[in-house]
FISE-901015 format. One record per residue: residue number from 1; residue in one letter; x, y negated, z negated of N, C-alpha, C in turn. Coordinates in nm, 2 decimals. Atoms other than C-alpha are relative to their C-alpha. Layout:
<rs>
{r NUM "a" {X Y Z} {X Y Z} {X Y Z}},
...
</rs>
This chain:
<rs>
{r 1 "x" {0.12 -0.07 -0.05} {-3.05 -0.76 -1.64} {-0.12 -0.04 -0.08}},
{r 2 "x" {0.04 0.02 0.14} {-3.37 -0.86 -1.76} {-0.08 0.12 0.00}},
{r 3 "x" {0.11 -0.08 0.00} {-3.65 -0.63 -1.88} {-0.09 -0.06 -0.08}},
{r 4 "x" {0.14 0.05 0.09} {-3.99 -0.65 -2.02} {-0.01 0.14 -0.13}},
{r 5 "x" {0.01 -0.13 0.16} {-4.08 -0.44 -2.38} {-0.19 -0.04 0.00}},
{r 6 "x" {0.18 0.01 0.00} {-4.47 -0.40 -2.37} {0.03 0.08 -0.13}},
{r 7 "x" {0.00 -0.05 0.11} {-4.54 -0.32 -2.77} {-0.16 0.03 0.00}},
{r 8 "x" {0.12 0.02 0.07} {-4.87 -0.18 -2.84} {-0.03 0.11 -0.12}},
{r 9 "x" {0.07 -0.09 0.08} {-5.05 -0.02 -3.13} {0.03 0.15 0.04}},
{r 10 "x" {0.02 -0.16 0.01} {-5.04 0.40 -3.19} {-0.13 -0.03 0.04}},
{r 11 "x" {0.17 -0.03 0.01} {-5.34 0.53 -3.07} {-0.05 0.08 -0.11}},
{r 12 "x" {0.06 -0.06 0.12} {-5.57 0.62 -3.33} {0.01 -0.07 -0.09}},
{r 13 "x" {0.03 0.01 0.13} {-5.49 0.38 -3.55} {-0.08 -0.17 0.05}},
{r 14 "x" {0.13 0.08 -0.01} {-5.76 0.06 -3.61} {0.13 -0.13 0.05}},
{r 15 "x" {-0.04 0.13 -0.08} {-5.70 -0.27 -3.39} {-0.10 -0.12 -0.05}},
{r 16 "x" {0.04 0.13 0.02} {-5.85 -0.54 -3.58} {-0.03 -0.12 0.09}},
{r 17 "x" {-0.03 0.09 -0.11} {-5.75 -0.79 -3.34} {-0.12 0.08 0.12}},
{r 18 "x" {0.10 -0.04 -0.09} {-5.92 -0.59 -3.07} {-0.16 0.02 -0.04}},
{r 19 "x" {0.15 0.00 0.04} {-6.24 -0.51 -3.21} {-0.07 -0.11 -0.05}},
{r 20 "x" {0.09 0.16 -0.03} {-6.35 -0.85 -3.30} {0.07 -0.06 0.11}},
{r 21 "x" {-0.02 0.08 -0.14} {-6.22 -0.96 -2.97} {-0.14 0.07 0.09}},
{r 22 "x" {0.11 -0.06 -0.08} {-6.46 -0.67 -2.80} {-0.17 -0.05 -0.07}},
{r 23 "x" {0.10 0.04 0.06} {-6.72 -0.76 -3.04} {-0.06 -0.14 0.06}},
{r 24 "x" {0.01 0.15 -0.08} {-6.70 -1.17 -2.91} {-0.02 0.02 0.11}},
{r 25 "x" {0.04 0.02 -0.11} {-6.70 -1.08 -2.59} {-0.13 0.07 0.03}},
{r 26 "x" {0.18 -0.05 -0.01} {-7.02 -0.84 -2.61} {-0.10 -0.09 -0.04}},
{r 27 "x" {0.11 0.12 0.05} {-7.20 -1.11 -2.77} {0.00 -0.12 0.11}},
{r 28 "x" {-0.03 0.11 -0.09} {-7.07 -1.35 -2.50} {-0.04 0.05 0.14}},
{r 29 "x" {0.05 -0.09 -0.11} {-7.25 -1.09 -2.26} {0.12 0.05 0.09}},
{r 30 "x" {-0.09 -0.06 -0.03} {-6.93 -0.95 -2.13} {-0.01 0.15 -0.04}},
{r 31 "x" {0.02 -0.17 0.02} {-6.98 -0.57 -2.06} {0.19 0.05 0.00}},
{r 32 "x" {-0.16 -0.03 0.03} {-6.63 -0.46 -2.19} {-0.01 0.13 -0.11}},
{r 33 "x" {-0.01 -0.14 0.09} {-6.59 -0.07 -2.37} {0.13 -0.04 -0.09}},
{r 34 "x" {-0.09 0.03 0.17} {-6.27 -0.18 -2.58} {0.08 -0.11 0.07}},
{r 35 "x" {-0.08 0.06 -0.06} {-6.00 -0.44 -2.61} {0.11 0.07 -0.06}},
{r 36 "x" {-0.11 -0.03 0.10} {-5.65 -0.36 -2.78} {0.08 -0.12 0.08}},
{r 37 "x" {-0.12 0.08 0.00} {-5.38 -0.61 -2.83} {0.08 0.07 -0.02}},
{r 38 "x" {-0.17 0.00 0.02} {-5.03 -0.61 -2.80} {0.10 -0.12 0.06}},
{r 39 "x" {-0.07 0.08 -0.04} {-4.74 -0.80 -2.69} {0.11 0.03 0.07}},
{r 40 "x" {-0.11 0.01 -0.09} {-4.44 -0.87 -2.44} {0.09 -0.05 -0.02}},
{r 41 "x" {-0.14 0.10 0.09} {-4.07 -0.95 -2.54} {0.05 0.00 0.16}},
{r 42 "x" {-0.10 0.02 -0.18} {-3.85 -1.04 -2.17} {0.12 -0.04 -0.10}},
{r 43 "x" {-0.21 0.06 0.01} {-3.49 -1.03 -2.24} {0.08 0.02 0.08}},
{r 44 "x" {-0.08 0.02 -0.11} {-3.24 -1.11 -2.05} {0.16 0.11 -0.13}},
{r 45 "x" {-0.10 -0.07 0.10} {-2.96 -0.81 -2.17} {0.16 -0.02 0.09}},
{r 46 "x" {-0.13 0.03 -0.06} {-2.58 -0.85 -2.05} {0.01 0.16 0.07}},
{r 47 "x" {-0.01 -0.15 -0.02} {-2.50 -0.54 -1.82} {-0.05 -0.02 0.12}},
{r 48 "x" {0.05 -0.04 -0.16} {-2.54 -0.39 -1.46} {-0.08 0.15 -0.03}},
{r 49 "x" {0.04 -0.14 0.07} {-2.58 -0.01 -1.59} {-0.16 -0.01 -0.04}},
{r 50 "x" {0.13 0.03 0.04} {-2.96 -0.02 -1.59} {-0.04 0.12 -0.15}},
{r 51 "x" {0.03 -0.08 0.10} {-2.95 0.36 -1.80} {0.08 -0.06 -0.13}},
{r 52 "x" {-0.10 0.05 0.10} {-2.70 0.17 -2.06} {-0.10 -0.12 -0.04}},
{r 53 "x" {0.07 0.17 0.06} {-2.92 -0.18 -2.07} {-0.13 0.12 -0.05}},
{r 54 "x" {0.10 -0.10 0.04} {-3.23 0.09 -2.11} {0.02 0.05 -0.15}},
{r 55 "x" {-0.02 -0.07 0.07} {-3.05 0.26 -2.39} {-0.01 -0.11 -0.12}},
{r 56 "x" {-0.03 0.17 0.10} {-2.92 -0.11 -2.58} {-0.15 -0.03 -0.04}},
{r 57 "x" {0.15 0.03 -0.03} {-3.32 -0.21 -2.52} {-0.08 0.13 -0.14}},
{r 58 "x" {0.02 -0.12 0.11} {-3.44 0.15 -2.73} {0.06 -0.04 -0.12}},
{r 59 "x" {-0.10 0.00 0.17} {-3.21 0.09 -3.01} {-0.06 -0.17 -0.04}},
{r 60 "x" {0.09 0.14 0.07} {-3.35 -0.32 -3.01} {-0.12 0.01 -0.09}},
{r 61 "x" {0.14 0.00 0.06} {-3.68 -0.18 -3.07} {-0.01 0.09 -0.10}},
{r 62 "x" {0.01 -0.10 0.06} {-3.61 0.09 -3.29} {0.04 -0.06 -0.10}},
{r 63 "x" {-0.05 0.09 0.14} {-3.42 -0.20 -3.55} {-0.04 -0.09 -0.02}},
{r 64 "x" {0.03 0.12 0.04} {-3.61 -0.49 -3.49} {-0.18 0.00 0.03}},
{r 65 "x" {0.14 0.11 -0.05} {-3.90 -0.57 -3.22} {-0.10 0.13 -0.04}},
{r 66 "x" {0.16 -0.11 -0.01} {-4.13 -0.25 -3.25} {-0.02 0.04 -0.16}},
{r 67 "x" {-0.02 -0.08 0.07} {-4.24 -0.11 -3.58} {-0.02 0.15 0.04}},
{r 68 "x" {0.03 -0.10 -0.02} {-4.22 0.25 -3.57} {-0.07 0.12 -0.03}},
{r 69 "x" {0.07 -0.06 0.08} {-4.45 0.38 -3.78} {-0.20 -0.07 0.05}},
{r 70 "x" {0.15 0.04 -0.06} {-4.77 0.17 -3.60} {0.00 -0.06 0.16}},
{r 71 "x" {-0.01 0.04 -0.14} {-4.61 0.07 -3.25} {0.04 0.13 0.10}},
{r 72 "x" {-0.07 -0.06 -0.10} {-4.52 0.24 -2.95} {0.03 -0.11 0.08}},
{r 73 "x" {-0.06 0.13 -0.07} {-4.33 0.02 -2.70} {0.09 0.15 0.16}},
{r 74 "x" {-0.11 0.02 -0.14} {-4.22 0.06 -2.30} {0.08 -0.11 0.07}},
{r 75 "x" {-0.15 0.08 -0.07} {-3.90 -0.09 -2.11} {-0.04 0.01 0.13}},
{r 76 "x" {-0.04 0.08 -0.13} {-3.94 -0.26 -1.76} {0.08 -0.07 0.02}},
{r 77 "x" {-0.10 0.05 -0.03} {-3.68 -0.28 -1.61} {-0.05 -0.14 0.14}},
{r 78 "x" {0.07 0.09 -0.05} {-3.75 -0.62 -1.40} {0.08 -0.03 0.14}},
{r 79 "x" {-0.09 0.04 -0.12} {-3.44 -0.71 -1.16} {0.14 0.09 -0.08}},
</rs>
């Protein structure tokens, strides 16, 4: 099954990355109020049980892909 892991930033805390991105593009005349980065992991998990690949998927992010003290992270399930 695959799914997608969208990781972004806690809110509230400062996005580097985004604010000199919003900054460049305001200067680049681009009317844009914020940007925030983040990122997309696709994995392909073994399994039919979507609440079980869901569950495997949580426990990935909670040991490896997300930190959990500056990320939050959602699971799309894809096919």
């Amino acid at each position: 099954m695959r799914v997608r892991v969208d990781i972004t930033r806690r809110e509230g805390l400062s996005d580097p990355e985004g604010t000199t991105t919003r900054r460049a593009l305001t200067e680049l005349g681009f009317a844009v109020d914020d940007v925030h980065f983040g990122r997309s992991i696709y994995i392909d998990v073994n399994g039919t049980d979507e609440a079980d690949v869901i569950s495997q998927v949580e426990a990935m992010c909670a040991k490896l892909l997300a930190n959990p003290v500056m990320e939050d992270f959602t699971i799309h399930v894809l096919d």
